[in-house]
C-alpha positions in Angstrom: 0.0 0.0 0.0 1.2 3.7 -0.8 0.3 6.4 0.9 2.0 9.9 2.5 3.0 11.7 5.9 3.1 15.5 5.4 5.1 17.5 8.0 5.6 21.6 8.5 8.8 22.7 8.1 10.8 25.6 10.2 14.0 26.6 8.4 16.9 28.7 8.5 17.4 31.6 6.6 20.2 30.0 5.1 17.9 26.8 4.1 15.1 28.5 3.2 17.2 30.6 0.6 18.8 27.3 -1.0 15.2 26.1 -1.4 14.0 29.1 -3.3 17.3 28.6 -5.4 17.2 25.1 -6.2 12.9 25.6 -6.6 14.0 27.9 -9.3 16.3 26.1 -11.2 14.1 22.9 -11.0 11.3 24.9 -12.5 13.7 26.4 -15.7 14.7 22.7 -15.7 10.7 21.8 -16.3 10.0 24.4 -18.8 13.6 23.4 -21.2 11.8 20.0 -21.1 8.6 21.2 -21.7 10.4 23.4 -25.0 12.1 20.6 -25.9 9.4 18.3 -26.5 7.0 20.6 -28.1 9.7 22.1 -30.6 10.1 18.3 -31.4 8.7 17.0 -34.7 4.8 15.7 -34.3 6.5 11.9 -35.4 9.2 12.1 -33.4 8.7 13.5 -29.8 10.8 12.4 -27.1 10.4 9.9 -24.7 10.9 10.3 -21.0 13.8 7.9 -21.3 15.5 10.2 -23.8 15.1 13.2 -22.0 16.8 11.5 -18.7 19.5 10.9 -21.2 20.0 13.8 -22.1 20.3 15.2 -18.5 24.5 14.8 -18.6 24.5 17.1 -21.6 22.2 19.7 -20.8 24.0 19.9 -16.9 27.4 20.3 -19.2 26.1 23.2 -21.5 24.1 24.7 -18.7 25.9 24.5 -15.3 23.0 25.7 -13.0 21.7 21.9 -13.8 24.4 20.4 -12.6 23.7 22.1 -8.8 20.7 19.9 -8.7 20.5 16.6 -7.9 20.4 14.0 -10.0 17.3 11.9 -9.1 16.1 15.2 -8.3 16.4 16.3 -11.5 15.0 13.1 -13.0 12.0 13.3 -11.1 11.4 17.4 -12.8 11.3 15.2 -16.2 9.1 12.4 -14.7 6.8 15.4 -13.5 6.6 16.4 -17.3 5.7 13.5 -18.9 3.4 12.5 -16.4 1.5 15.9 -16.7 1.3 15.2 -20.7 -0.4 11.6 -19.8 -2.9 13.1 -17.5 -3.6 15.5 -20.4 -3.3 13.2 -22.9 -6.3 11.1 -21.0 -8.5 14.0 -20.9 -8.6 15.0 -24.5 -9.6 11.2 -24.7 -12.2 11.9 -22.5 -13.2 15.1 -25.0 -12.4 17.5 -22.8 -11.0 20.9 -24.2 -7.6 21.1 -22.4 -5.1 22.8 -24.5 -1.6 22.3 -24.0 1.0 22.0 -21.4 2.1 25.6 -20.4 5.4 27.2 -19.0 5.9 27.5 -14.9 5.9 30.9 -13.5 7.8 30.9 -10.7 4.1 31.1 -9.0 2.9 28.4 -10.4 5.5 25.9 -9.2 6.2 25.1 -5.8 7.5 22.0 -4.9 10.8 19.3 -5.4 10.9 15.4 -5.2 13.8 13.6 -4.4 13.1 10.0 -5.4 14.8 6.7 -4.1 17.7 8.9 -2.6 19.7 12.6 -1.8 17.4 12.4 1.0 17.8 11.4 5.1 15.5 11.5 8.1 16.8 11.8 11.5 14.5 11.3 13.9 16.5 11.4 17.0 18.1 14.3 16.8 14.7 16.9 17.7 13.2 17.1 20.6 9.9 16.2 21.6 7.8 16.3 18.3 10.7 17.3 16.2 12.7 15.6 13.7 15.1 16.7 10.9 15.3 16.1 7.0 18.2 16.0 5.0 18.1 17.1 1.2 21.4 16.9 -0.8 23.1 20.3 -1.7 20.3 21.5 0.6 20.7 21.1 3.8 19.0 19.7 7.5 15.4 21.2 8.5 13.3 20.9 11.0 9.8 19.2 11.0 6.9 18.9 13.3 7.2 15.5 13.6 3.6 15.0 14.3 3.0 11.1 13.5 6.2 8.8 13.3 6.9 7.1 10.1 5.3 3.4 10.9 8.7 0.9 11.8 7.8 -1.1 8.5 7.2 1.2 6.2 9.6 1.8 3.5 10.2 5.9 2.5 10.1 5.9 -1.7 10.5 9.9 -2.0 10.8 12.8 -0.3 8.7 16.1 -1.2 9.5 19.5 -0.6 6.7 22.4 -0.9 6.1 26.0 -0.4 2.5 26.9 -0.2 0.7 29.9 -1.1 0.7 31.1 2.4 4.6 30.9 1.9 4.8 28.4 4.5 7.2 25.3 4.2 6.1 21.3 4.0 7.7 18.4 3.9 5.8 14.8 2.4 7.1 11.2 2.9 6.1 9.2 0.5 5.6 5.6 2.2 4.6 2.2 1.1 3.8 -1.2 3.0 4.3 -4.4 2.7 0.9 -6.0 2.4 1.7 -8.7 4.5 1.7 -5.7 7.8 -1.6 -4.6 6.8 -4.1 -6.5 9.2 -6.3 -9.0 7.4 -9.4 -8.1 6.4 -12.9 -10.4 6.9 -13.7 -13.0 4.8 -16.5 -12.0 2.3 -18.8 -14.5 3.4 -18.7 -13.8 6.8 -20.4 -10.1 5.8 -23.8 -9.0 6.4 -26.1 -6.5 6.8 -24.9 -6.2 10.2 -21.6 -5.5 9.9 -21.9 -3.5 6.4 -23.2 -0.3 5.3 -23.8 1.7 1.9 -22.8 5.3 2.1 -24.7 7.8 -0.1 -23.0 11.0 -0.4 -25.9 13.4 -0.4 -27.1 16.5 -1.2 -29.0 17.5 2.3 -27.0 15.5 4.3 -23.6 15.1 4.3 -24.0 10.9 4.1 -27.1 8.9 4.5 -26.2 5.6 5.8 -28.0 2.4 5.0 -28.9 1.7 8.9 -30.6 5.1 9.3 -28.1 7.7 10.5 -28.0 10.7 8.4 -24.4 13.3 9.3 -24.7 17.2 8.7 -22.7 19.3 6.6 -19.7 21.0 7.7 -21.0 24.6 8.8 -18.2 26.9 7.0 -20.6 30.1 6.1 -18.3 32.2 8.4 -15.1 31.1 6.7 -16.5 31.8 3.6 -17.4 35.4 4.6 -14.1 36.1 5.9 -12.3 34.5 2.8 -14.7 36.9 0.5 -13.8 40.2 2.7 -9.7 39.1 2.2 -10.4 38.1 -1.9 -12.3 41.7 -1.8 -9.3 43.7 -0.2 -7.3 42.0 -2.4 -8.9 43.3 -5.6 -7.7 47.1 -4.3 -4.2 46.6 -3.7 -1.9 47.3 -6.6 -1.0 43.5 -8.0 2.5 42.4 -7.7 3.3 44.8 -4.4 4.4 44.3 -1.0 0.7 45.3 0.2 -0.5 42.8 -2.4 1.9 39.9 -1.4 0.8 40.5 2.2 -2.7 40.1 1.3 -2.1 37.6 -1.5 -1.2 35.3 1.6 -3.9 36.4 3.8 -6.2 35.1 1.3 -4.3 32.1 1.0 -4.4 31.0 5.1 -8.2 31.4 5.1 -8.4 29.1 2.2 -6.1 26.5 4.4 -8.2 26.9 6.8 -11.0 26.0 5.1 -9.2 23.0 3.2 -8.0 21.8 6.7 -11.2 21.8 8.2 -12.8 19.7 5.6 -9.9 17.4 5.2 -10.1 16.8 9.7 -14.1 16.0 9.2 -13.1 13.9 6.4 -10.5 11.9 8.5 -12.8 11.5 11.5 -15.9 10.5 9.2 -13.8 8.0 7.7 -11.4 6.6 10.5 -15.1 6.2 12.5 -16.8 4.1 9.5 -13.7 1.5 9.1 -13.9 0.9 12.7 -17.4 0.4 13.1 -17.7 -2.0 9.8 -16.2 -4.7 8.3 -17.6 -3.4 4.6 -17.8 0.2 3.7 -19.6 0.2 0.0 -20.1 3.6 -1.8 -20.5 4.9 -4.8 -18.2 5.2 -7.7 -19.3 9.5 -8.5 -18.6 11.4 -11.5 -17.7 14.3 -9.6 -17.3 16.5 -12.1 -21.4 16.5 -13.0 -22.0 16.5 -9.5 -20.3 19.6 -9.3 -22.1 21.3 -12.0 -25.5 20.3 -10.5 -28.0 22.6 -8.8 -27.4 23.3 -4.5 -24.9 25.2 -2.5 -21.8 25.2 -4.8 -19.6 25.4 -1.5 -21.4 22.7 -0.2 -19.9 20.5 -3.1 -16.8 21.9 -3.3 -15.8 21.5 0.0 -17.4 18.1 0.0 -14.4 17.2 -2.0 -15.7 13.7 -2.7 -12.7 12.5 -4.3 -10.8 13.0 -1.4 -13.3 11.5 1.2 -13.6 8.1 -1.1 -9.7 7.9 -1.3 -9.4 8.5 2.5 -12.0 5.5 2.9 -9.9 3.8 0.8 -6.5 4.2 2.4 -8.3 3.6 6.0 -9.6 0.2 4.6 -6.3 -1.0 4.1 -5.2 0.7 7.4 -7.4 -0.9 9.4 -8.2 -4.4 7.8 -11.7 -3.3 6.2 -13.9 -4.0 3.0 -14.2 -0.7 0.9 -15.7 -1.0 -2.3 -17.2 1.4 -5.3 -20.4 0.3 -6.7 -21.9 1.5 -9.7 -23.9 4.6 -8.8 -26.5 5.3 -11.5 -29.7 4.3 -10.8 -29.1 4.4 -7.1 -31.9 6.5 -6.6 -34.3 5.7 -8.9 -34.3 1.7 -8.1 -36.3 0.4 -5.2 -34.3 -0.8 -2.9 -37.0 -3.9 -1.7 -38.2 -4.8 -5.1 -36.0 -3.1 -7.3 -38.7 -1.2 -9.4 -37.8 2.3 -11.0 -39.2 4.9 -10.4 -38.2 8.5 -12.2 -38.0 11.2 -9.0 -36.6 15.0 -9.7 -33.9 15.9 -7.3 -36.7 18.2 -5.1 -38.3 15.1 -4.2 -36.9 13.9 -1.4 -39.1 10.7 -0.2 -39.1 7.3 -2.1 -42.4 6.1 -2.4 -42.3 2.4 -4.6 -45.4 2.4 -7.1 -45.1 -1.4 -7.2 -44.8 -3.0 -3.9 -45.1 0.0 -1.7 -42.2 0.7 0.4 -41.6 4.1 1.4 -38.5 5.9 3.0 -36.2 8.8 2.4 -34.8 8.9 -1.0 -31.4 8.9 0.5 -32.3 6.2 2.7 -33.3 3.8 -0.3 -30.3 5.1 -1.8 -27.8 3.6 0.2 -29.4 0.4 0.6 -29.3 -0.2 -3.1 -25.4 1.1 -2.7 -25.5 -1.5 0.3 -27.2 -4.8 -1.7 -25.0 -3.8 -4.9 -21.8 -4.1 -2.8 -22.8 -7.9 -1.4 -23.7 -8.4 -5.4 -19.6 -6.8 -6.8 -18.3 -9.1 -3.8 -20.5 -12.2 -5.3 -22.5 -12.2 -2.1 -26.4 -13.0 -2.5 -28.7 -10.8 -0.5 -30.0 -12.8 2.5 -33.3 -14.1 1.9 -33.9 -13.9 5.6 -33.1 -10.0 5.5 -35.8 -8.1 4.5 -35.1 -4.5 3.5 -37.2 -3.0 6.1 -35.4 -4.3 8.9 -32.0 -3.0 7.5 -33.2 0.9 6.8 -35.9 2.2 8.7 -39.4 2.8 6.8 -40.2 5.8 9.1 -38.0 8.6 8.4 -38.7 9.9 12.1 -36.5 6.8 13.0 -33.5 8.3 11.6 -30.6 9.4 13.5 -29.0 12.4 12.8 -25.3 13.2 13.7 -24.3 17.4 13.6 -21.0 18.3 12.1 -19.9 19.6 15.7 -20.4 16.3 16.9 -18.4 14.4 14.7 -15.4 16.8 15.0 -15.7 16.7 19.1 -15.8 12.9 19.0 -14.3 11.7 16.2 -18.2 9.4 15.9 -21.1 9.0 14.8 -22.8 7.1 17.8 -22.4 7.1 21.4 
């Protein structure tokens, strides 16, 4: 399994100044690959491979190269080509991308070290300190917030200044799978010990045994971020005033990305505790996004990241997460599997066939629920009515506040 620490950084003058420097030269390093490559002929573009190559030779006939280091500097041209295959997939896709354009020194902010030029010494700090070694860099200090697990093995090393001009520092880690705990066997899962999630619209997630968890309240970060972004707009652009601000704006915007990311992590780390399965569905965010509702709300949702976090906590702590198919979701009965067409205002499901009625969330992540048993080849039991699985009476439900979650870290007492 792969998966990342990030740390803050506190840094010398002296550091701090060889960062900027060697963030520099990696970026004029990205952009002659970039020219390179698209002032090559269309049949005869080259290759990651032959751009590594050619690393020797460029460092000869421009020196400033040759200060970086060199699986450093390999990484830069990995960067490249694996921003041209991410591209590449979305033209596939039909979307209207364009090209690859040149880094401003804005626009790029951070430096791998891959497989070496890198060391961590965690004894030397103090308390929750430890210190990072980057070649023809130097030592930093890091908040050394969560030790690097005894059997996992460090891959690369990231550096990163952030638009609040703050330092970070990311480890990237794999496991052997053989440490990971071992999940339940599938047929010892039922609807006792599983759940669907549906990522909703009113509520944050509906779950398939009847608990329903807010949305993040995050109107007053929004207000202040829109009084920064405004005083923004009146300084003169690219002055000190303007930098100042610039970051202002940037530290509300963290704040708002760290608070949804600590829901998310509490949300999560409580569902692959309480379960042995976790199923939920595979979402095209991007139409989700351009859907009607509170355009924060879905923003900050950030579903991507909440499915990837159940994800990496599955594997963490030894539980079944799965992505079903999502379409259809709502409009299928979840007890006699019936469609029935509802607009997004209607928010009960009310089965034309066979009668069954609950919230349309509800019936939602029950289907999420049975389709998960059905990817994992399990039947749904015979002896397991719907009914008794998602309550019929939506007064039944139990809903969780946002404030509650955060306290706890739970949904339940």
């Amino acid at each position: 399994m792969e998966y990342s620490h990030r740390y803050q950084a506190y840094l010398t003058d002296e550091v701090a100044e060889r960062l900027e420097h060697h963030l520099d030269v990696h970026r004029q390093l990205y952009n002659h690959v970039r020219w390179e490559y698209e002032n090559s002929p269309a049949d005869d573009k080259p290759s990651e491979y032959d751009q590594n190559n050619k690393l020797p030779k460029w460092k000869r006939r421009w020196p400033i190269f040759g200060e970086l280091h060199s699986k450093a500097a390999q990484a830069t041209v990995a960067r490249f080509h694996h921003n041209l295959t991410a591209l590449s997939k979305l033209k596939e896709k039909g979307y209207n991308v364009g090209r690859l354009t040149r880094q401003a020194p804005t626009d790029y902010r951070s430096v791998t070290y891959n497989q070496s030029g890198f060391d961590l010494d965690e004894k030397r700090g103090h308390d929750k300190y430890a210190y990072v070694w980057f070649s023809k860099i130097g030592w930093m200090k890091i908040r050394y917030s969560r030790p690097i697990p005894d059997h996992a093995t460090i891959k690369e090393v990231t550096f990163k200044k952030e638009t609040t001009g703050e330092w970070f520092v990311s480890f990237g880690l794999e496991t052997d799978d053989a440490d990971l705990p071992e999940k339940p066997t599938v047929d010892s899962l039922d609807a006792s010990n599983s759940v669907g999630i549906d990522l909703g619209i009113l509520n944050y997630i509906h779950t398939s045994d009847g608990k329903t968890v807010d949305w993040l309240t995050l109107e007053d970060d929004h207000e202040r971020l829109r009084r920064e972004q405004r005083k923004l707009s009146w300084k003169e652009h690219a002055s000190q005033n303007y930098e100042r601000q610039r970051q202002k704006v940037a530290k509300v915007k963290r704040r708002i990305r760290r608070k949804v990311l600590d829901y998310q992590h509490k949300l999560t780390t409580w569902l692959v505790t309480e379960y042995d399965a976790v199923f939920v569905e595979d979402l095209d965010v991007a139409e989700m996004l351009q859907g009607d509702g509170n355009a924060h709300n879905k923003q900050d949702a950030a579903w991507r990241q909440f499915i990837t976090l159940l994800e990496y906590k599955g594997e963490l702590y030894g539980t079944h997460v799965v992505q079903v198919e999502a379409e259809g979701t709502t409009m299928e009965c979840a007890s006699c599997g019936v469609e029935t067409a509802k607009p997004i205002w209607v928010r009960e499901h009310s089965c034309p066939s066979c009668g069954f009625e609950t919230d349309r969330d509800a019936n939602a992540a029950m289907n999420i629920l049975q389709r998960g048993f059905a990817d994992l080849g399990l039947g749904w039991p015979e002896d397991t009515p719907v009914e008794t699985v998602t309550a019929t009476d939506t007064t039944r439900f139990e809903s969780v506040s946002a404030s509650y979650v955060i306290e706890t870290g739970r949904l339940s007492s």
